[in-house]
PyMOL Python script that loads the backbone (N, CA, C, O; Angstrom):
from pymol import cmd

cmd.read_pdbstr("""\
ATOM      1  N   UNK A   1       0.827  -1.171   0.000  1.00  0.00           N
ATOM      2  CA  UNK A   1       0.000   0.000   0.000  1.00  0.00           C
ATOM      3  C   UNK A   1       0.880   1.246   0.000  1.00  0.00           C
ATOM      4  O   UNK A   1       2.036   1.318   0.418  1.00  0.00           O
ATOM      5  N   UNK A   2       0.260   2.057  -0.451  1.00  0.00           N
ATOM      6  CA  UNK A   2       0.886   3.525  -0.686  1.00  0.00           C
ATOM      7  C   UNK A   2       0.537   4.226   0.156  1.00  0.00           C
ATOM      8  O   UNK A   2      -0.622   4.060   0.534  1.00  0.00           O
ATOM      9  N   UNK A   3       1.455   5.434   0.901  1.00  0.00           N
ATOM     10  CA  UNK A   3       0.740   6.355   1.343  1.00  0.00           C
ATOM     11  C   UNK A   3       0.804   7.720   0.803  1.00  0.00           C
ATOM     12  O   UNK A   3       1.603   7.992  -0.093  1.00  0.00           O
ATOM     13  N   UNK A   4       0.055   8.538   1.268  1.00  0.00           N
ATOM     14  CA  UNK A   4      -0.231   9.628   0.731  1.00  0.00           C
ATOM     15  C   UNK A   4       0.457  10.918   1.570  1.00  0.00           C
ATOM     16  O   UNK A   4       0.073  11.198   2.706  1.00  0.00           O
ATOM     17  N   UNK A   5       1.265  11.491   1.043  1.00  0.00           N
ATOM     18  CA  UNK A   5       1.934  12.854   2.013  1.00  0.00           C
ATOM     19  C   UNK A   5       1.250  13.819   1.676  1.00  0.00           C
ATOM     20  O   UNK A   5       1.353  14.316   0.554  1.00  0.00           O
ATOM     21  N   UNK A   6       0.211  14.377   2.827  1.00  0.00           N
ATOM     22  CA  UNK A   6      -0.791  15.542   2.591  1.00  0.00           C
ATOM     23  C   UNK A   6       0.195  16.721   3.212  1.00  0.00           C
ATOM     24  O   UNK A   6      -0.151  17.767   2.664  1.00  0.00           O
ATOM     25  N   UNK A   7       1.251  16.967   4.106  1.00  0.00           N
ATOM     26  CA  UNK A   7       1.858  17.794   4.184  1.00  0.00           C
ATOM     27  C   UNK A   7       3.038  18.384   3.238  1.00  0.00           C
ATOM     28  O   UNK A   7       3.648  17.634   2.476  1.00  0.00           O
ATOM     29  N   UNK A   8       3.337  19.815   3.333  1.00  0.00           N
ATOM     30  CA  UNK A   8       4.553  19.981   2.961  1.00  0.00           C
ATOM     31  C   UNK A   8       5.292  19.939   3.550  1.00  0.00           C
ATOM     32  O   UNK A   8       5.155  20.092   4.763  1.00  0.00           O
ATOM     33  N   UNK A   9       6.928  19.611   2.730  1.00  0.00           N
ATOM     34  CA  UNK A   9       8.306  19.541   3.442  1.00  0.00           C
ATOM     35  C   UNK A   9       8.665  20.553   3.599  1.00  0.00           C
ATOM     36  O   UNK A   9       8.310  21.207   2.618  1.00  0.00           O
ATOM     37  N   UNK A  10       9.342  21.320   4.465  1.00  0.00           N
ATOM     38  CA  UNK A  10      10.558  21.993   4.118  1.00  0.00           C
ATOM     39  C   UNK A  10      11.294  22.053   3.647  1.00  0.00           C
ATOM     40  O   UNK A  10      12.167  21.224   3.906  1.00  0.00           O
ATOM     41  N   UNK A  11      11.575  23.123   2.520  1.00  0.00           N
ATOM     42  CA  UNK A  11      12.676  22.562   1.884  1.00  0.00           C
ATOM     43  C   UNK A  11      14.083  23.227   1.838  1.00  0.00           C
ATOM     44  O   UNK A  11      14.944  22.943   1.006  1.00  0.00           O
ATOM     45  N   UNK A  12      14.221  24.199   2.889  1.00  0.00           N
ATOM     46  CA  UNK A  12      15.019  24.621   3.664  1.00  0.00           C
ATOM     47  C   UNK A  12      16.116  23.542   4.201  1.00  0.00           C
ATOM     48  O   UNK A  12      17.327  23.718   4.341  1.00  0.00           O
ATOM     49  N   UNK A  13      15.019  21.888   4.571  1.00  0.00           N
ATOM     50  CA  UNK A  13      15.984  21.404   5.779  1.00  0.00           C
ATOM     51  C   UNK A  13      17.015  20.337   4.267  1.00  0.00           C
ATOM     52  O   UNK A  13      18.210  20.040   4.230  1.00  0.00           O
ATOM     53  N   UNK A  14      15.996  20.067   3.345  1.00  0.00           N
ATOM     54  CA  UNK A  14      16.488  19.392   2.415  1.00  0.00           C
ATOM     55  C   UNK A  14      17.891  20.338   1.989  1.00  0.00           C
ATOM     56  O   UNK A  14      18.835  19.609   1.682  1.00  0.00           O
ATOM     57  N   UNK A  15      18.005  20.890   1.962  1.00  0.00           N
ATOM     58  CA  UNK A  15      19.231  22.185   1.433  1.00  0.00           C
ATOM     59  C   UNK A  15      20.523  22.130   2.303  1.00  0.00           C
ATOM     60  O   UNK A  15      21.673  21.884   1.941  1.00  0.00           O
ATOM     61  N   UNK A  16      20.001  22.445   3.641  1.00  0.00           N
ATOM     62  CA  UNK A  16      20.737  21.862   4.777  1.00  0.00           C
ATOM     63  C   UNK A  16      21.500  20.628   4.981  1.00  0.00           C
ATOM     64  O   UNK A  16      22.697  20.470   5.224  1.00  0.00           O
ATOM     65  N   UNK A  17      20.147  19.437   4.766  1.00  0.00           N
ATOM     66  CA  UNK A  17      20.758  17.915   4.296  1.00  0.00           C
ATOM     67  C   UNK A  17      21.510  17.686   3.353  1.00  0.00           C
ATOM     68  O   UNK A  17      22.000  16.567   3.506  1.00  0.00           O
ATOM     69  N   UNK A  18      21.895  18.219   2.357  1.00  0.00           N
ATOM     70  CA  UNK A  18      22.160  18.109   1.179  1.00  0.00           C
ATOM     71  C   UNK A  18      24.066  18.753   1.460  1.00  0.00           C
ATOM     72  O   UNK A  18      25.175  18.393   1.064  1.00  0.00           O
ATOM     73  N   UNK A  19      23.492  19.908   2.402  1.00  0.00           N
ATOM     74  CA  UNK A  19      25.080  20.551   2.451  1.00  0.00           C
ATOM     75  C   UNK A  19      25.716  19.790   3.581  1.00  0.00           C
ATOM     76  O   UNK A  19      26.873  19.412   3.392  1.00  0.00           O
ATOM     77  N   UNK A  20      25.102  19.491   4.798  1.00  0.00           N
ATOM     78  CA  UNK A  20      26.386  18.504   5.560  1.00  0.00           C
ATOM     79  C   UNK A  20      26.882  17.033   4.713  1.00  0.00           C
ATOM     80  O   UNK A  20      27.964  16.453   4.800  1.00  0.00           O
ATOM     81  N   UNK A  21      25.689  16.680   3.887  1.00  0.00           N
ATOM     82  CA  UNK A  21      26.516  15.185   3.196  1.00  0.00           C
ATOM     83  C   UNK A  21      27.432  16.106   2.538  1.00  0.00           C
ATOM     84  O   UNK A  21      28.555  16.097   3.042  1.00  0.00           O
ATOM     85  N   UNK A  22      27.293  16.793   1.683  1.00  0.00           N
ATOM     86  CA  UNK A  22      28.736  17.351   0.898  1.00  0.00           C
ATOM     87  C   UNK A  22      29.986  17.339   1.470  1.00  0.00           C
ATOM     88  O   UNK A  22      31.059  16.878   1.081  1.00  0.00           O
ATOM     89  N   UNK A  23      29.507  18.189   2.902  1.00  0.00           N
ATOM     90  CA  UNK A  23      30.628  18.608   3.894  1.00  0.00           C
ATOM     91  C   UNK A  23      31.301  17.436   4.152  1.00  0.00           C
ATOM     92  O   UNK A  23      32.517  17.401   4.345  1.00  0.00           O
ATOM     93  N   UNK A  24      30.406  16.244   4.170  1.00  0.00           N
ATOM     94  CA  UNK A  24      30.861  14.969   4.816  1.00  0.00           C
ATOM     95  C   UNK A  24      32.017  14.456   3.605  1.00  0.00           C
ATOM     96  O   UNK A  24      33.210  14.194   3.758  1.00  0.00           O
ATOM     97  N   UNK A  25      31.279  14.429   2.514  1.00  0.00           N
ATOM     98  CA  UNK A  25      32.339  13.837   1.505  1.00  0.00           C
ATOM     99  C   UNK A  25      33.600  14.376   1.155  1.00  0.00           C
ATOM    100  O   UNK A  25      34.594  13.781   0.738  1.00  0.00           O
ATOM    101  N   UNK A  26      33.437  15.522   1.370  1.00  0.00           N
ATOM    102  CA  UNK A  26      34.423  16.440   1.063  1.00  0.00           C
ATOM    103  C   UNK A  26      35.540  16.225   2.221  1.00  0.00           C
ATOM    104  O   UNK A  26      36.735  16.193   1.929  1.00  0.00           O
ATOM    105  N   UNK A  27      35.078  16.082   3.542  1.00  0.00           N
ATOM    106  CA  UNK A  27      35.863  15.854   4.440  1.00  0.00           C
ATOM    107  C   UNK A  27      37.108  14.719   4.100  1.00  0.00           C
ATOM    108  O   UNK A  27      38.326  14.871   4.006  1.00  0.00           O
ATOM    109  N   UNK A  28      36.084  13.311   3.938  1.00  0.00           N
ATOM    110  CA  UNK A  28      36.255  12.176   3.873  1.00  0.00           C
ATOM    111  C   UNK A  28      37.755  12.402   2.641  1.00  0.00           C
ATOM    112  O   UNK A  28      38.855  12.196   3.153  1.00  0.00           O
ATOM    113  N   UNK A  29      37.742  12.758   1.292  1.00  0.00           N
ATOM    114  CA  UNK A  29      38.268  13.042   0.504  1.00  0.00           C
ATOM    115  C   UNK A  29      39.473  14.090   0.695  1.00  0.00           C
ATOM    116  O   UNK A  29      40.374  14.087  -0.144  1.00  0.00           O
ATOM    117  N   UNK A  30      39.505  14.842   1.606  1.00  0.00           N
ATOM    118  CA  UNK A  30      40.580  15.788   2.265  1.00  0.00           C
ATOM    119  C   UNK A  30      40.963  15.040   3.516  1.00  0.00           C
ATOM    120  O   UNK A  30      41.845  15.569   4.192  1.00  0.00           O
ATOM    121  N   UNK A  31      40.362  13.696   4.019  1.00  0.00           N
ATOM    122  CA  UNK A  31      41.316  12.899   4.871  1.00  0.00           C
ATOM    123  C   UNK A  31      42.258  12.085   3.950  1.00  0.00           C
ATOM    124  O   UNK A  31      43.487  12.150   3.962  1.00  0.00           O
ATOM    125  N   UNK A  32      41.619  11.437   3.283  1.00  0.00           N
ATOM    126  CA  UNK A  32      42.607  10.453   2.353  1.00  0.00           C
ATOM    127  C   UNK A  32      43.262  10.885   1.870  1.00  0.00           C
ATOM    128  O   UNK A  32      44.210  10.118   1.709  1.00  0.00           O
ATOM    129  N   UNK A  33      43.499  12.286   1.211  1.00  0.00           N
ATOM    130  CA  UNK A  33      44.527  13.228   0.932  1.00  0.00           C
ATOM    131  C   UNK A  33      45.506  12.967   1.836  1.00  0.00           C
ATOM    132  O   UNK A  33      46.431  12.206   1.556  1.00  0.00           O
ATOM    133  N   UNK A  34      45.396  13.598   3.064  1.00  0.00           N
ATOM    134  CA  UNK A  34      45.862  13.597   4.311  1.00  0.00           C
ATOM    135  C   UNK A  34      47.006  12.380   4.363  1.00  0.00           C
ATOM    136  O   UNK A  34      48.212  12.471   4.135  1.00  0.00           O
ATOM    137  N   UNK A  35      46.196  11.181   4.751  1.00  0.00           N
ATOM    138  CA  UNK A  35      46.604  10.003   5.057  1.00  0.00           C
ATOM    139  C   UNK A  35      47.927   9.959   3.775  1.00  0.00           C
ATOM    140  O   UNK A  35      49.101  10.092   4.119  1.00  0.00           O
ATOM    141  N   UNK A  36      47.592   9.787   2.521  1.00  0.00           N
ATOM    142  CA  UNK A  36      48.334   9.599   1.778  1.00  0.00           C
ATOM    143  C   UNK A  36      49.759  10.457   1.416  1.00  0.00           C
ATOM    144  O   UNK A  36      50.772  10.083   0.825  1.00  0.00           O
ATOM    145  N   UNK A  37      49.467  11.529   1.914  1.00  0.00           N
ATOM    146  CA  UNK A  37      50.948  12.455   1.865  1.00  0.00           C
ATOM    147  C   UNK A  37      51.931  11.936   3.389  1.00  0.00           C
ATOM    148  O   UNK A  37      53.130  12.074   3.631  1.00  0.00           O
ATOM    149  N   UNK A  38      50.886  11.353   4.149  1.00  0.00           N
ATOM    150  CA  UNK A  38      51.851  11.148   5.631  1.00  0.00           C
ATOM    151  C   UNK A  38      52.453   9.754   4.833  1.00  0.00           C
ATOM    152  O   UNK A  38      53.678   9.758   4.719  1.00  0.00           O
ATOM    153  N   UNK A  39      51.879   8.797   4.378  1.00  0.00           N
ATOM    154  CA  UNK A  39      52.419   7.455   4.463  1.00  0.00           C
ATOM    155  C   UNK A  39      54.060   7.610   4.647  1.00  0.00           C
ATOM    156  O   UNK A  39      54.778   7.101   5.508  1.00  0.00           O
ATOM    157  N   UNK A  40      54.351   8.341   3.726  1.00  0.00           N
ATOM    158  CA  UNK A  40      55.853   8.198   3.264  1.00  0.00           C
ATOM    159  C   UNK A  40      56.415   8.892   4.973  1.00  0.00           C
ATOM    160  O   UNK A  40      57.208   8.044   5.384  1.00  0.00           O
ATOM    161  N   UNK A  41      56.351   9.566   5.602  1.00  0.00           N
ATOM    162  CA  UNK A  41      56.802   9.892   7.123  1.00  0.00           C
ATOM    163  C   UNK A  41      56.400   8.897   7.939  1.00  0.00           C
ATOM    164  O   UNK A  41      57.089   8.458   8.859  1.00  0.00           O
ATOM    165  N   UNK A  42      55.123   8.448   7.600  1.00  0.00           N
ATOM    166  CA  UNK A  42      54.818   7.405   8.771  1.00  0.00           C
ATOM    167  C   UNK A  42      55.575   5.795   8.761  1.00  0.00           C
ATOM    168  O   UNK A  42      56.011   5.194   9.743  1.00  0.00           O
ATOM    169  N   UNK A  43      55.567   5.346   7.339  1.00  0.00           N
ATOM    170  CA  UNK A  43      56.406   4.673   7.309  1.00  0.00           C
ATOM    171  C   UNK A  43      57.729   4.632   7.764  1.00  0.00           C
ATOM    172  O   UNK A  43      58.015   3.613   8.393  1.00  0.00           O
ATOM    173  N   UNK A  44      58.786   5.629   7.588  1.00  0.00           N
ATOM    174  CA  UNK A  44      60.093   5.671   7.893  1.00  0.00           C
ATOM    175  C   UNK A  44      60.126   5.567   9.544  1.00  0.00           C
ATOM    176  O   UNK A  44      60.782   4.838  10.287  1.00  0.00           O
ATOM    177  N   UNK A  45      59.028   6.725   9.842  1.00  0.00           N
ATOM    178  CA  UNK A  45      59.404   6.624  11.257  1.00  0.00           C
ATOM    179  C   UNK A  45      59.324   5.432  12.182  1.00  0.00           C
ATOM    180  O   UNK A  45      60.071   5.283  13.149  1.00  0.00           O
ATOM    181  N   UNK A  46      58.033   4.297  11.698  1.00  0.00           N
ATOM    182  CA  UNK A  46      57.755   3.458  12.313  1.00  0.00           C
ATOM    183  C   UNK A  46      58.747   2.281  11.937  1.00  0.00           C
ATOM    184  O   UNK A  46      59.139   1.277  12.531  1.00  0.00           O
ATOM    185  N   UNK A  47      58.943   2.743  10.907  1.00  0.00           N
ATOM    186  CA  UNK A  47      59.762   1.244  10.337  1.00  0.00           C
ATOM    187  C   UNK A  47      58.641  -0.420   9.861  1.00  0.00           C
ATOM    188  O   UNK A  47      58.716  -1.607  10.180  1.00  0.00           O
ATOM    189  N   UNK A  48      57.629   0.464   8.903  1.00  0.00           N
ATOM    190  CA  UNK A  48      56.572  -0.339   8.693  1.00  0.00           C
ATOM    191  C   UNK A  48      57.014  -0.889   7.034  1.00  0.00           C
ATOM    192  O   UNK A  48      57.600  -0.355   6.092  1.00  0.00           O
ATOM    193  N   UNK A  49      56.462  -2.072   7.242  1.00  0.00           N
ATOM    194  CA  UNK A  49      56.341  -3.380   5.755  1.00  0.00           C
ATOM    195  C   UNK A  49      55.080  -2.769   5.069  1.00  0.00           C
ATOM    196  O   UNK A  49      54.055  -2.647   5.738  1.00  0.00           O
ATOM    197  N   UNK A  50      55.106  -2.443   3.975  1.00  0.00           N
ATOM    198  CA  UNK A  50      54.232  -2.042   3.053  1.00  0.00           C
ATOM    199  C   UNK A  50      52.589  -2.720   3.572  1.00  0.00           C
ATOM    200  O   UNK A  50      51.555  -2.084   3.362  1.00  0.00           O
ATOM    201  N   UNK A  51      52.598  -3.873   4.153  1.00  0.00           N
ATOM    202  CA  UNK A  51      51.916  -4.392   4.511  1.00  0.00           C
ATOM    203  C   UNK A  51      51.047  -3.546   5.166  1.00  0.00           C
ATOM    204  O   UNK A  51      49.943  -3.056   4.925  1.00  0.00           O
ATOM    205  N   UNK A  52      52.175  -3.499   6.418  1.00  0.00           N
ATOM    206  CA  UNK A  52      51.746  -2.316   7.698  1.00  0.00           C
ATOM    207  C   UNK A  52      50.919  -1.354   7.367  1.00  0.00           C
ATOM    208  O   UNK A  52      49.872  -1.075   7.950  1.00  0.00           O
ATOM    209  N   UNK A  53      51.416  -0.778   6.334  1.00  0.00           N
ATOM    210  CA  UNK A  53      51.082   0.750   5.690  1.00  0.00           C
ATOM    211  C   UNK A  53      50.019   0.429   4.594  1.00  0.00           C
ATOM    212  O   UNK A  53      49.330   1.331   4.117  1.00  0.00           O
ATOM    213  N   UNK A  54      49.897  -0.896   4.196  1.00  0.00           N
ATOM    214  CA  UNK A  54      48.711  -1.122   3.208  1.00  0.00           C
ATOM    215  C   UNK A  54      47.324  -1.341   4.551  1.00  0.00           C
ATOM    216  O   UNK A  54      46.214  -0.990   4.151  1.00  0.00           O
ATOM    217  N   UNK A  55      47.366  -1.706   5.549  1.00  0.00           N
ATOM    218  CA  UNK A  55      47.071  -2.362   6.758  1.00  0.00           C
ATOM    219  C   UNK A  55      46.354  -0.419   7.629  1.00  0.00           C
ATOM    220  O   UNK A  55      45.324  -0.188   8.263  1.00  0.00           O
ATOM    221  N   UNK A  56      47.391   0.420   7.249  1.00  0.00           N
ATOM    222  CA  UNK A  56      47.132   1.783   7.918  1.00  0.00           C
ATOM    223  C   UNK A  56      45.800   2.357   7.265  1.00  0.00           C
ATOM    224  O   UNK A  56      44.778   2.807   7.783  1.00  0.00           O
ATOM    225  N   UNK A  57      46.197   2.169   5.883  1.00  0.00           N
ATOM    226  CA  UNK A  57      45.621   2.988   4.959  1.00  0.00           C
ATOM    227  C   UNK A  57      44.048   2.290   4.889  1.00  0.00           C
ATOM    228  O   UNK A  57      42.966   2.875   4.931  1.00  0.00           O
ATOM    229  N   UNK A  58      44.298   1.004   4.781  1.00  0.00           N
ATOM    230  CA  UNK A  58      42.493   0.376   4.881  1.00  0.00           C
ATOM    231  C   UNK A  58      41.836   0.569   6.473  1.00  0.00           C
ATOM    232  O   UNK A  58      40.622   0.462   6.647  1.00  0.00           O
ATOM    233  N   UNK A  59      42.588   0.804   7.373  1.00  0.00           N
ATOM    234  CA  UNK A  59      42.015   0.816   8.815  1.00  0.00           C
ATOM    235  C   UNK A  59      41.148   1.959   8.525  1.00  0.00           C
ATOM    236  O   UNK A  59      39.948   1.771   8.321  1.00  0.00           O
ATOM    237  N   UNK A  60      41.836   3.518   8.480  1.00  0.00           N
ATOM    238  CA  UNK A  60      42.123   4.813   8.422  1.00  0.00           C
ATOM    239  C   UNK A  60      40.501   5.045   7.384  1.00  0.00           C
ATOM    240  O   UNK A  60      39.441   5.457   7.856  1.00  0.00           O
ATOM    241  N   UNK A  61      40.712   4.686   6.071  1.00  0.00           N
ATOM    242  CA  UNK A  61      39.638   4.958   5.232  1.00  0.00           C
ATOM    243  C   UNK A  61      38.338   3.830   5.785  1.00  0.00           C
ATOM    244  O   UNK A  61      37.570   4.181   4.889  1.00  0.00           O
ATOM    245  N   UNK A  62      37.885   3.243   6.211  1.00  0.00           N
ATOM    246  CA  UNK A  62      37.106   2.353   6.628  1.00  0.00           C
ATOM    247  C   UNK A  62      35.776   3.121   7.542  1.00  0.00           C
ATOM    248  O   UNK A  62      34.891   2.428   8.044  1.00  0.00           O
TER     249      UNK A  62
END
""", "prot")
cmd.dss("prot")
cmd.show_as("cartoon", "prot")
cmd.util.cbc("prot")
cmd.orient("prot")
């Protein structure tokens, strides 16, 4: 069965919704940036097997 939406939305909040997912992706995409310029420091310092650092990078983005 269907229902019927006799009210209106706001569509103010939809605009709103719309801009924190952005914010969110955008974040997400300026972390992995992030992550990926450290590897090469984080590696040396730790003294990590590509593994390690393949192991960082899937934890980190997850």
């Amino acid at each position: 069965m269907h229902q019927i939406v006799t009210q209106q939305i706001d569509s103010s909040r939809r605009w709103w919704v719309l801009a924190i997912v952005v914010a969110a992706q955008f974040m997400f995409g300026v972390d992995a940036f992030i992550v990926n310029v450290a590897i090469p420091t984080i590696a040396v310092e730790l003294e990590a097997s590509p593994a390690q650092i393949e192991a960082v990078i899937a934890i980190y983005l997850t």
